[in-house]
HTML snippet that shows the backbone in 3Dmol.js (N, CA, C, O; Angstrom):
<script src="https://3Dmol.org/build/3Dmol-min.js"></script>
<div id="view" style="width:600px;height:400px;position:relative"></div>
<script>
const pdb = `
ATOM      1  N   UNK A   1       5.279  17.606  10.550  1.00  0.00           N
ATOM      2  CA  UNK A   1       6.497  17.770   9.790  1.00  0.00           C
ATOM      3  C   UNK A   1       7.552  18.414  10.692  1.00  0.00           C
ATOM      4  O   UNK A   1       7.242  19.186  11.600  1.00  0.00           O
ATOM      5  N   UNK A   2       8.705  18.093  10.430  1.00  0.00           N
ATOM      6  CA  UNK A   2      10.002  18.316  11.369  1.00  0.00           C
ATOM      7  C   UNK A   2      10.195  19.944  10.527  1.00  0.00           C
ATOM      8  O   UNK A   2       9.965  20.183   9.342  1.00  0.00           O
ATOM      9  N   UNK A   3      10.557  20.642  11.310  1.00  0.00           N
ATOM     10  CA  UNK A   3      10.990  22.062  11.003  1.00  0.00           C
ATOM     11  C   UNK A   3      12.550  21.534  10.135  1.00  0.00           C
ATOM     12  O   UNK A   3      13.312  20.634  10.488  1.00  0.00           O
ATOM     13  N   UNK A   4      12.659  22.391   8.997  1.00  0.00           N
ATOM     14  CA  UNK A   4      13.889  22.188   8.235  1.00  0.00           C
ATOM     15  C   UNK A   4      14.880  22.524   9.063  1.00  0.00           C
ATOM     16  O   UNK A   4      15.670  21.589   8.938  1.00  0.00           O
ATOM     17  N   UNK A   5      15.516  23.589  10.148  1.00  0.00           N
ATOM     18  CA  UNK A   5      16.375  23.492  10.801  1.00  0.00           C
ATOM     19  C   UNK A   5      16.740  22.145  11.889  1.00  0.00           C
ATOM     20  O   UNK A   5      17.879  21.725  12.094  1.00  0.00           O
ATOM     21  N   UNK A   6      15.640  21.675  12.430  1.00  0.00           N
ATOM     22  CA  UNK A   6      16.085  20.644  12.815  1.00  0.00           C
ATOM     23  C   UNK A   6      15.957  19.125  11.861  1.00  0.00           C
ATOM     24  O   UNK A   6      16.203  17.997  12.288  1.00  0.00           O
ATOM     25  N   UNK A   7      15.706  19.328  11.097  1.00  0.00           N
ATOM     26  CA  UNK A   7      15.572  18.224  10.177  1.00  0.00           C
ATOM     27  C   UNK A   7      17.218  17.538  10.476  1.00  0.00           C
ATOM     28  O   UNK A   7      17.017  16.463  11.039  1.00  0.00           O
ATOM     29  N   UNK A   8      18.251  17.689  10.363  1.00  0.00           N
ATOM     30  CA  UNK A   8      19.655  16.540  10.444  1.00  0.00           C
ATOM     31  C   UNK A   8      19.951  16.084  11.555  1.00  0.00           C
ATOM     32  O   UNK A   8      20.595  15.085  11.875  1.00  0.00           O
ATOM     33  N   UNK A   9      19.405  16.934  12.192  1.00  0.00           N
ATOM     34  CA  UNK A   9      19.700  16.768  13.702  1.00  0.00           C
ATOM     35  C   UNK A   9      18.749  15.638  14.512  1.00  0.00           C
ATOM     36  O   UNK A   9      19.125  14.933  15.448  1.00  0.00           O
ATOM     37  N   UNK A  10      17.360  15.661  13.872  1.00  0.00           N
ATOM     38  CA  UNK A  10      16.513  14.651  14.412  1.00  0.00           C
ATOM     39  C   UNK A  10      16.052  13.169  13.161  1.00  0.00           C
ATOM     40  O   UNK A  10      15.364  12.154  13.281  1.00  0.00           O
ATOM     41  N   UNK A  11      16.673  13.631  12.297  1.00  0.00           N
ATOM     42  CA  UNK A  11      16.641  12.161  11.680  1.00  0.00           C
ATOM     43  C   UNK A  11      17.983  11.775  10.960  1.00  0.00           C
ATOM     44  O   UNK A  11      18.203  10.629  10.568  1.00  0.00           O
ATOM     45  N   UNK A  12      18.674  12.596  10.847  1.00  0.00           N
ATOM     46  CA  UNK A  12      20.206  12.011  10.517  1.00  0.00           C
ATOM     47  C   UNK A  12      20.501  12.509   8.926  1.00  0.00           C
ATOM     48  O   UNK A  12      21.556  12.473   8.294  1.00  0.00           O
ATOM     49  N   UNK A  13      19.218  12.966   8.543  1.00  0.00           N
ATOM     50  CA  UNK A  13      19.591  13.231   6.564  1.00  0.00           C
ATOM     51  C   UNK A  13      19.605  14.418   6.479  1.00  0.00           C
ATOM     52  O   UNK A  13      19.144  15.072   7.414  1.00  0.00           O
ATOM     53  N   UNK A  14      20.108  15.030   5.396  1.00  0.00           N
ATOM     54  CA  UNK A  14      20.081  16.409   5.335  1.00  0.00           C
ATOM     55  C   UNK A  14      19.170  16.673   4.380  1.00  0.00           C
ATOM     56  O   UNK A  14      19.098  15.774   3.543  1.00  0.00           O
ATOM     57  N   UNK A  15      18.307  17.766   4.172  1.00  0.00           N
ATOM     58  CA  UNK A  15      17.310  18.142   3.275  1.00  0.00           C
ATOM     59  C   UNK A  15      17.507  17.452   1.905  1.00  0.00           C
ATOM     60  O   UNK A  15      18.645  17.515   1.441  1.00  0.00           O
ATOM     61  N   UNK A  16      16.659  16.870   1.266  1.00  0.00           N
ATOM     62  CA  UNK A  16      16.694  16.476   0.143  1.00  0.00           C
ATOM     63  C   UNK A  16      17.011  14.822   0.497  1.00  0.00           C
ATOM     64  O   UNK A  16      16.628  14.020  -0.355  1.00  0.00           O
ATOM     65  N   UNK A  17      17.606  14.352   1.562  1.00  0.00           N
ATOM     66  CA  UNK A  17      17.499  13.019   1.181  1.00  0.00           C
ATOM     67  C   UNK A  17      17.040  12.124   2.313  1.00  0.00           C
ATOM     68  O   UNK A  17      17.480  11.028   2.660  1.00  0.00           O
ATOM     69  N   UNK A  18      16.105  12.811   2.776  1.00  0.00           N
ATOM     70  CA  UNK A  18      15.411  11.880   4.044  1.00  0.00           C
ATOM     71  C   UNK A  18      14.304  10.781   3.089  1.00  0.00           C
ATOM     72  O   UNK A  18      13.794  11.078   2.009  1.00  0.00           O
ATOM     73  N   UNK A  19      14.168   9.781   3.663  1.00  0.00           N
ATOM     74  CA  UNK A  19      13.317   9.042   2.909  1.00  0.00           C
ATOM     75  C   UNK A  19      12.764   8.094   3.845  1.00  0.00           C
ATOM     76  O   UNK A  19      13.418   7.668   4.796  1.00  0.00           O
ATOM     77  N   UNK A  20      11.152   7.633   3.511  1.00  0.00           N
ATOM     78  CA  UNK A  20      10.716   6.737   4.253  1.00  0.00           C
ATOM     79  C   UNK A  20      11.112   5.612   4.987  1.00  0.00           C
ATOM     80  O   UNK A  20      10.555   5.267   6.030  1.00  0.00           O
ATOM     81  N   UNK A  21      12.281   4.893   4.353  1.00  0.00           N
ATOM     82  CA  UNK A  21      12.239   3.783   4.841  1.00  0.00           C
ATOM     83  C   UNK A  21      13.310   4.168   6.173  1.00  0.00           C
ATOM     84  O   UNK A  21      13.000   4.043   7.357  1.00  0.00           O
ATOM     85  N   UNK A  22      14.411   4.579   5.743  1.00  0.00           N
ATOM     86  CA  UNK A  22      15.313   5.266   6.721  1.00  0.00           C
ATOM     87  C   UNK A  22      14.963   6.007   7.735  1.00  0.00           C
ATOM     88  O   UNK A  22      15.636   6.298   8.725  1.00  0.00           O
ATOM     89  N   UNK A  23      13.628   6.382   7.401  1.00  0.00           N
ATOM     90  CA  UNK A  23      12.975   7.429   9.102  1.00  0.00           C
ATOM     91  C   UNK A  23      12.366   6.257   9.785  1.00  0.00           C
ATOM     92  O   UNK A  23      12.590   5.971  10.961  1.00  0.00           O
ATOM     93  N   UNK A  24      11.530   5.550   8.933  1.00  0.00           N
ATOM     94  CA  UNK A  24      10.916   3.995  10.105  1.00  0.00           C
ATOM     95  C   UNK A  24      11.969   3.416  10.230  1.00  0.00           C
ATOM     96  O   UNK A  24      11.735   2.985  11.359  1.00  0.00           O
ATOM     97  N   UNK A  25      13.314   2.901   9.924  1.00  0.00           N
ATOM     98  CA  UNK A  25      13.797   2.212  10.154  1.00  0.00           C
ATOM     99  C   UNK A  25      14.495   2.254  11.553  1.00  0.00           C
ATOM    100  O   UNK A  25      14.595   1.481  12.505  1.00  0.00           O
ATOM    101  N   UNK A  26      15.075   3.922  11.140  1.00  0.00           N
ATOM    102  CA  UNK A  26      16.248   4.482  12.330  1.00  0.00           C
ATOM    103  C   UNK A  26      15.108   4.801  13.785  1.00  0.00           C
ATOM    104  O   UNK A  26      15.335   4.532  14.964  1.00  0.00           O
ATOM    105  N   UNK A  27      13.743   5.520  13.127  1.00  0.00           N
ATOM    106  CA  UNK A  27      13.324   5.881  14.216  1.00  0.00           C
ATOM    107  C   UNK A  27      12.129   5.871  14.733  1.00  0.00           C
ATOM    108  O   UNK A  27      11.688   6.302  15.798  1.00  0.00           O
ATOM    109  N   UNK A  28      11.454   5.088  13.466  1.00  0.00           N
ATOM    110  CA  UNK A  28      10.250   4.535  13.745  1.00  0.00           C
ATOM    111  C   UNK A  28       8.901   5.851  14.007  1.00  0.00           C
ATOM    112  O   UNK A  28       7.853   5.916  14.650  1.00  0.00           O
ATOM    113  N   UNK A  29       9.444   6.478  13.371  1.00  0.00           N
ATOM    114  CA  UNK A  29       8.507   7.942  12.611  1.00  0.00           C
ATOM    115  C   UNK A  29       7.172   7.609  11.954  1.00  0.00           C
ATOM    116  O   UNK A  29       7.221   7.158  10.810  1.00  0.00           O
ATOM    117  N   UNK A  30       6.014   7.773  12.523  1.00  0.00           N
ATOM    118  CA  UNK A  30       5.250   7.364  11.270  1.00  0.00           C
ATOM    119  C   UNK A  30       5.186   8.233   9.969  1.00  0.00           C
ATOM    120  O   UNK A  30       5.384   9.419   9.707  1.00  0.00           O
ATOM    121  N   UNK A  31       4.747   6.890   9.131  1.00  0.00           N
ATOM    122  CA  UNK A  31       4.595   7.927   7.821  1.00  0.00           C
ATOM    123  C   UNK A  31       3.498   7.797   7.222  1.00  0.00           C
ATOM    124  O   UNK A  31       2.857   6.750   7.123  1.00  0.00           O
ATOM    125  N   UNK A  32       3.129   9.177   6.654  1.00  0.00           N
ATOM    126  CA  UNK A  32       1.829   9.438   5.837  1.00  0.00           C
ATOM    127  C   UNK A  32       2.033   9.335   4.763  1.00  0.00           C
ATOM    128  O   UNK A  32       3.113   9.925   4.795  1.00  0.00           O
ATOM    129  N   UNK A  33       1.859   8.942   3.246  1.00  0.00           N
ATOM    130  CA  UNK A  33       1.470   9.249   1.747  1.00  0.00           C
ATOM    131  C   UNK A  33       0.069   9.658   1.523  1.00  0.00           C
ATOM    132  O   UNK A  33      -0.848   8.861   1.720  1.00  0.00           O
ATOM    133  N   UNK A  34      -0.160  11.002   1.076  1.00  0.00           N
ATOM    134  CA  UNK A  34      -1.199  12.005   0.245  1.00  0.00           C
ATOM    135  C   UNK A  34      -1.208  10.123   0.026  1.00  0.00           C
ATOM    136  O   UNK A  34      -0.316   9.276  -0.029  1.00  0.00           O
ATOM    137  N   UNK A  35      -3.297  10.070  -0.083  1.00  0.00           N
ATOM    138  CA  UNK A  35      -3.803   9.208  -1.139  1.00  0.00           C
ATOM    139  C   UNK A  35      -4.083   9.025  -2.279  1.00  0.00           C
ATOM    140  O   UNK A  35      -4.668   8.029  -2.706  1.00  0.00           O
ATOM    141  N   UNK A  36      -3.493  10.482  -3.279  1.00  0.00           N
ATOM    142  CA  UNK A  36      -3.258  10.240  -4.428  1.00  0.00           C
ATOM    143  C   UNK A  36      -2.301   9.822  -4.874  1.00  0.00           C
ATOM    144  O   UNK A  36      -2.196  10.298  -6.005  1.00  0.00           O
ATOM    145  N   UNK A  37      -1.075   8.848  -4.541  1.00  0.00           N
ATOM    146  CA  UNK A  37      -0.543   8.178  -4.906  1.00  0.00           C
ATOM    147  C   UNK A  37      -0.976   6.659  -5.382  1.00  0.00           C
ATOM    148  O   UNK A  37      -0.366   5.935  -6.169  1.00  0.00           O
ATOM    149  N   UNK A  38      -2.085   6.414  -4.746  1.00  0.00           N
ATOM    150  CA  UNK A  38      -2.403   5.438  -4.945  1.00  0.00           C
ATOM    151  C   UNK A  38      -3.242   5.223  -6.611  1.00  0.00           C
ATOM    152  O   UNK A  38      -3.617   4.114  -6.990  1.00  0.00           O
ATOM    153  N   UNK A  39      -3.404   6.384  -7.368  1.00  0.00           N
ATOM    154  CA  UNK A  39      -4.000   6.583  -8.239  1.00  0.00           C
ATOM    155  C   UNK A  39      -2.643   5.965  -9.337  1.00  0.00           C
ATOM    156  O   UNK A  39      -2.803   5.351 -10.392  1.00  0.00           O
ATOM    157  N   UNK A  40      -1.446   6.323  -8.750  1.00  0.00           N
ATOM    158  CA  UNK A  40      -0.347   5.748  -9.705  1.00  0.00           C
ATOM    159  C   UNK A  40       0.300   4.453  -9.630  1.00  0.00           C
ATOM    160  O   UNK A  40       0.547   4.050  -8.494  1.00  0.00           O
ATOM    161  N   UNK A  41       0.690   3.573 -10.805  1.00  0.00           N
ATOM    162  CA  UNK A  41       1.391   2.605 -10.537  1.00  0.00           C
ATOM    163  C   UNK A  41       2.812   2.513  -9.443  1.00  0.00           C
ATOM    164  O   UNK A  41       3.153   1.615  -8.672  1.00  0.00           O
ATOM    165  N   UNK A  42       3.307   3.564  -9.691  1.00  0.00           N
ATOM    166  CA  UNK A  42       4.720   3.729  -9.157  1.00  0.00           C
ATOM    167  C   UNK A  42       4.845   5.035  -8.649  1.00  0.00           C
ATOM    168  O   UNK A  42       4.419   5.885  -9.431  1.00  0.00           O
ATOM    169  N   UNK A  43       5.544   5.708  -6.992  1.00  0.00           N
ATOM    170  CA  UNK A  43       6.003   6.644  -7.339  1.00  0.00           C
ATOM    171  C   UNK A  43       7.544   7.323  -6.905  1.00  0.00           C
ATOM    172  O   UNK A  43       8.017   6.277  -6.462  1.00  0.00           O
ATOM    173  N   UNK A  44       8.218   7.938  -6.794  1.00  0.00           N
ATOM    174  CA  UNK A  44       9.431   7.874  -6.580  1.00  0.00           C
ATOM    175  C   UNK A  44       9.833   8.873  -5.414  1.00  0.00           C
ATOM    176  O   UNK A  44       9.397  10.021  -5.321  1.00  0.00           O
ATOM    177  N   UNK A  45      10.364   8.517  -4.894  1.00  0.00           N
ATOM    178  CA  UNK A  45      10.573   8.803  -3.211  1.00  0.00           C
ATOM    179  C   UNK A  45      12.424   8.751  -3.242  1.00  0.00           C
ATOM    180  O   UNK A  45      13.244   8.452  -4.109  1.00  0.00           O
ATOM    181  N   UNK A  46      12.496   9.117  -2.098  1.00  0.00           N
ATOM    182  CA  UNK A  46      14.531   9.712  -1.716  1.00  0.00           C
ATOM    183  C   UNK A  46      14.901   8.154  -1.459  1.00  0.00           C
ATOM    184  O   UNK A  46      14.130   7.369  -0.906  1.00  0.00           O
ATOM    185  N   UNK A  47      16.417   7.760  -2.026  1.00  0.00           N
ATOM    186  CA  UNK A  47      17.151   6.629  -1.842  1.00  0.00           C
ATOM    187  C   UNK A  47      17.765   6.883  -0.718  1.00  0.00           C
ATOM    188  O   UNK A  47      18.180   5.834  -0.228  1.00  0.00           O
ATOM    189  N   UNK A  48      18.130   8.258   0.222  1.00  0.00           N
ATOM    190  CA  UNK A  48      18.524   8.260   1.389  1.00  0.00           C
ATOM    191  C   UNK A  48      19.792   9.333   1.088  1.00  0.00           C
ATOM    192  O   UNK A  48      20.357   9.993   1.961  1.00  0.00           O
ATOM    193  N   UNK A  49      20.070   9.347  -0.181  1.00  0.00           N
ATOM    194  CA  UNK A  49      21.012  10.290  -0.796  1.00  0.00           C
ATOM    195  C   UNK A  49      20.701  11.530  -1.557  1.00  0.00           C
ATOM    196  O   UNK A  49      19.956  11.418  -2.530  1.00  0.00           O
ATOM    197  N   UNK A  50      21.127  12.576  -1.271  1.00  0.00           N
ATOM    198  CA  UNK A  50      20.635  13.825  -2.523  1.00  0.00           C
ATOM    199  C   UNK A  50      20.983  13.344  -3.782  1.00  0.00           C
ATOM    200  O   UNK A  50      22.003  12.717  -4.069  1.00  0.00           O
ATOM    201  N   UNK A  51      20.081  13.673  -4.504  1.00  0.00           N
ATOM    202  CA  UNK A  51      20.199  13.307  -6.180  1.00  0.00           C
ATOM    203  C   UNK A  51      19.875  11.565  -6.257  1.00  0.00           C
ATOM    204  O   UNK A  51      19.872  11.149  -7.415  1.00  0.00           O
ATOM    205  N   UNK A  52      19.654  10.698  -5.375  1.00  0.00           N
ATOM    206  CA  UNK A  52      19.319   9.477  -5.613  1.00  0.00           C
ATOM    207  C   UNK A  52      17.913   9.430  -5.359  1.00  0.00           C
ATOM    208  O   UNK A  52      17.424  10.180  -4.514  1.00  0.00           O
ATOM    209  N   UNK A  53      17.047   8.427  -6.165  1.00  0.00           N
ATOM    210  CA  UNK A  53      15.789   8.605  -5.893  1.00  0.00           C
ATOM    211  C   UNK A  53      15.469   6.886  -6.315  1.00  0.00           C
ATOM    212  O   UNK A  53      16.215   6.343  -7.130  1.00  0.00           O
ATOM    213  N   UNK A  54      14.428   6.192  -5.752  1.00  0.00           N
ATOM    214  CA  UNK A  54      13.874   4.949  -6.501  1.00  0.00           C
ATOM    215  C   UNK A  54      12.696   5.007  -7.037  1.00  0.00           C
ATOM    216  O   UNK A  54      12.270   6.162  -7.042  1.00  0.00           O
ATOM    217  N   UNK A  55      12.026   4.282  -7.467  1.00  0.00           N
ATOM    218  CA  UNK A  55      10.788   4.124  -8.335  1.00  0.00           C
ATOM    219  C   UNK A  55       9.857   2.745  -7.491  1.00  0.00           C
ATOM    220  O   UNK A  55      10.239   1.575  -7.515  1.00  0.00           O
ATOM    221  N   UNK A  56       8.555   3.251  -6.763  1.00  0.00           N
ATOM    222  CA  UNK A  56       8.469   2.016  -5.850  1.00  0.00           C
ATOM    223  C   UNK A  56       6.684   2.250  -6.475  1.00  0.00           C
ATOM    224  O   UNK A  56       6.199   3.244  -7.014  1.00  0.00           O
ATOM    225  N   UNK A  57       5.926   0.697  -6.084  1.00  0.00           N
ATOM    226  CA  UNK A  57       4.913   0.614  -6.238  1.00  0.00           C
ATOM    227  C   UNK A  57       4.191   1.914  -4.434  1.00  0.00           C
ATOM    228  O   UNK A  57       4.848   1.894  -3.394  1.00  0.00           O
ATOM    229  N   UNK A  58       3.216   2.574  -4.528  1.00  0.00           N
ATOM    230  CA  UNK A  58       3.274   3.148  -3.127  1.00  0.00           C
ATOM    231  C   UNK A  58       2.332   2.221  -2.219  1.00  0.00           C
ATOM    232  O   UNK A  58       2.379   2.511  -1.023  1.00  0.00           O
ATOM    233  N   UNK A  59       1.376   1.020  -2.613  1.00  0.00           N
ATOM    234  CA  UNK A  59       1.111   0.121  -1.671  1.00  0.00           C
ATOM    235  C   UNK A  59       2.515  -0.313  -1.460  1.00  0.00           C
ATOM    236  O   UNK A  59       3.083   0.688  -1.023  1.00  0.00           O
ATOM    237  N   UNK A  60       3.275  -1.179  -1.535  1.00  0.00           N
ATOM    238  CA  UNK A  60       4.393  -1.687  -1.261  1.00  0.00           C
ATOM    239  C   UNK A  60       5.323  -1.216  -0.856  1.00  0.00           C
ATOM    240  O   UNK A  60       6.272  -1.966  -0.629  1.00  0.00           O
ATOM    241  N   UNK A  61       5.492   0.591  -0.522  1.00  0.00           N
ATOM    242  CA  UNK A  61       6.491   1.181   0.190  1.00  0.00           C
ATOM    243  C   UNK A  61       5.041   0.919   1.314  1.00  0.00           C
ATOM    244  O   UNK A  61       5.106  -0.135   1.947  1.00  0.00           O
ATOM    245  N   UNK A  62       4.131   1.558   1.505  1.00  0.00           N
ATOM    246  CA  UNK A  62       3.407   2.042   2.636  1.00  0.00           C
ATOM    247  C   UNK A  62       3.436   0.927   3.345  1.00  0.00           C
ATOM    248  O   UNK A  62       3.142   0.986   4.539  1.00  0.00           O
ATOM    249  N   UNK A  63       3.832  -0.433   2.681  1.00  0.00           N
ATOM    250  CA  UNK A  63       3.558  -2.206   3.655  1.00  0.00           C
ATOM    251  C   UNK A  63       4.788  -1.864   4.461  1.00  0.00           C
ATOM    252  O   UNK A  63       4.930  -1.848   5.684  1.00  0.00           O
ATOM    253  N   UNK A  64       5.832  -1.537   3.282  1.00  0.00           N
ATOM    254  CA  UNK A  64       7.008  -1.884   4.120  1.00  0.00           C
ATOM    255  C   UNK A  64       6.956  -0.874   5.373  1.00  0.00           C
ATOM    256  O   UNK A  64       7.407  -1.311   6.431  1.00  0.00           O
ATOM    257  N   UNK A  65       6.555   0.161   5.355  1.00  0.00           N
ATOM    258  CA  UNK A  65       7.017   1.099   6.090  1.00  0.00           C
ATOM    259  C   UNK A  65       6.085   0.891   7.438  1.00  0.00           C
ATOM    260  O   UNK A  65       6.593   1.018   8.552  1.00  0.00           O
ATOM    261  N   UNK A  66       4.995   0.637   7.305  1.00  0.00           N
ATOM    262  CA  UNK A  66       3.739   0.789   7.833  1.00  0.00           C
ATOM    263  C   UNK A  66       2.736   2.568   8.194  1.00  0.00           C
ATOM    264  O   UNK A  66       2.305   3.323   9.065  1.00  0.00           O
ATOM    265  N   UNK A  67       2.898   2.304   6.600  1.00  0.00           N
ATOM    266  CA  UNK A  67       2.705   4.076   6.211  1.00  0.00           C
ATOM    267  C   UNK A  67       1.265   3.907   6.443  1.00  0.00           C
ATOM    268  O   UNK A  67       0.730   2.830   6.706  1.00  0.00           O
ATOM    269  N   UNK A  68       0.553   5.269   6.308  1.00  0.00           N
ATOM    270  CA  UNK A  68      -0.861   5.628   6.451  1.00  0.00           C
ATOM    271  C   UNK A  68      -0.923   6.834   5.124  1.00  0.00           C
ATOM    272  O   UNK A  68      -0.339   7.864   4.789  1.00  0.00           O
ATOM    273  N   UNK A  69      -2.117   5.880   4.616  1.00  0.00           N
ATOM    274  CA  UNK A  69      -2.424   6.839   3.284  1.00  0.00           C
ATOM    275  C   UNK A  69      -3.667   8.050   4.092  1.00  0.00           C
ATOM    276  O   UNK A  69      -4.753   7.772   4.602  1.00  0.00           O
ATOM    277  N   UNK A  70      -3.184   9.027   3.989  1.00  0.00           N
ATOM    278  CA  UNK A  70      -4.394   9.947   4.107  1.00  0.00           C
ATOM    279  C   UNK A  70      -4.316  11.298   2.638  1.00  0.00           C
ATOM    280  O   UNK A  70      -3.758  11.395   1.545  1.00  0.00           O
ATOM    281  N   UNK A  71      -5.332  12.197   3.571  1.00  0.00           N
ATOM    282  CA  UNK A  71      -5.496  13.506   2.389  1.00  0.00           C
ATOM    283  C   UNK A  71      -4.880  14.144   3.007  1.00  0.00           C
ATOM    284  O   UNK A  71      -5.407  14.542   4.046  1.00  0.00           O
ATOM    285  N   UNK A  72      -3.637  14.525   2.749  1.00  0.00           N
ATOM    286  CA  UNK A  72      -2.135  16.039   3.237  1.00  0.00           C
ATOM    287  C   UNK A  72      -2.477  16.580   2.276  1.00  0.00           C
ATOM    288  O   UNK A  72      -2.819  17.640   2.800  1.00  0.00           O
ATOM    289  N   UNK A  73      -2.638  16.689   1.418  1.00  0.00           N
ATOM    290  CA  UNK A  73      -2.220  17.313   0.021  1.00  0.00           C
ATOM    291  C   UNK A  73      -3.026  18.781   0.197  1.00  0.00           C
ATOM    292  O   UNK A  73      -4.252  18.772   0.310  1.00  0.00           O
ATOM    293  N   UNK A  74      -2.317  19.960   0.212  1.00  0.00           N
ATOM    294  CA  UNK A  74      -3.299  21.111   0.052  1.00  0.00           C
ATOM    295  C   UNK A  74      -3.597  21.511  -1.346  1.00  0.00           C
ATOM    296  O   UNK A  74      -2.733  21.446  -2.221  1.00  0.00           O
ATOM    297  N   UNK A  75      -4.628  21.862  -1.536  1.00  0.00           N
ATOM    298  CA  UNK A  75      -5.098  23.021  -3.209  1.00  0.00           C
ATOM    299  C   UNK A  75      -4.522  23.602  -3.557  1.00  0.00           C
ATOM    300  O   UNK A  75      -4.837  24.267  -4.544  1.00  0.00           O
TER     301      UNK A  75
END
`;
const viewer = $3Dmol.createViewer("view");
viewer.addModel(pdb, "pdb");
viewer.setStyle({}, {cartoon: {color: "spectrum"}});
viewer.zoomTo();
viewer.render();
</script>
């Protein structure tokens, strides 16, 4: 994980609206999703804007992105 101070500086968004597709896109970041998403139909992730958000299946963000489902998630 990018330290929050440099977070704008190394991917271009400011807290709150970095989002998957925009970090693989611009910079080809890999990305992880916790594998309990996969337990849900849908889940909702940053549109690239603060306060914007979408509603995505998370196989079908992780295709697009070429995400890796693992276990992040702490207790």
């Amino acid at each position: 994980m990018i330290p929050q101070k440099d977070l704008q500086k190394t991917t271009g968004y400011v807290h709150g609206a970095n989002n998957p597709v925009g970090i693989h896109q611009k910079h080809q970041f890999p990305i992880f999703i916790d594998k309990v998403a996969l337990e849900a139909p849908l889940m909702i992730v940053s549109a690239g804007e603060v306060g914007r958000s979408i509603h995505i299946n998370p196989q079908e963000l992780a295709t697009f992105v070429h995400a890796t489902f693992a276990d992040i998630c702490e207790d």
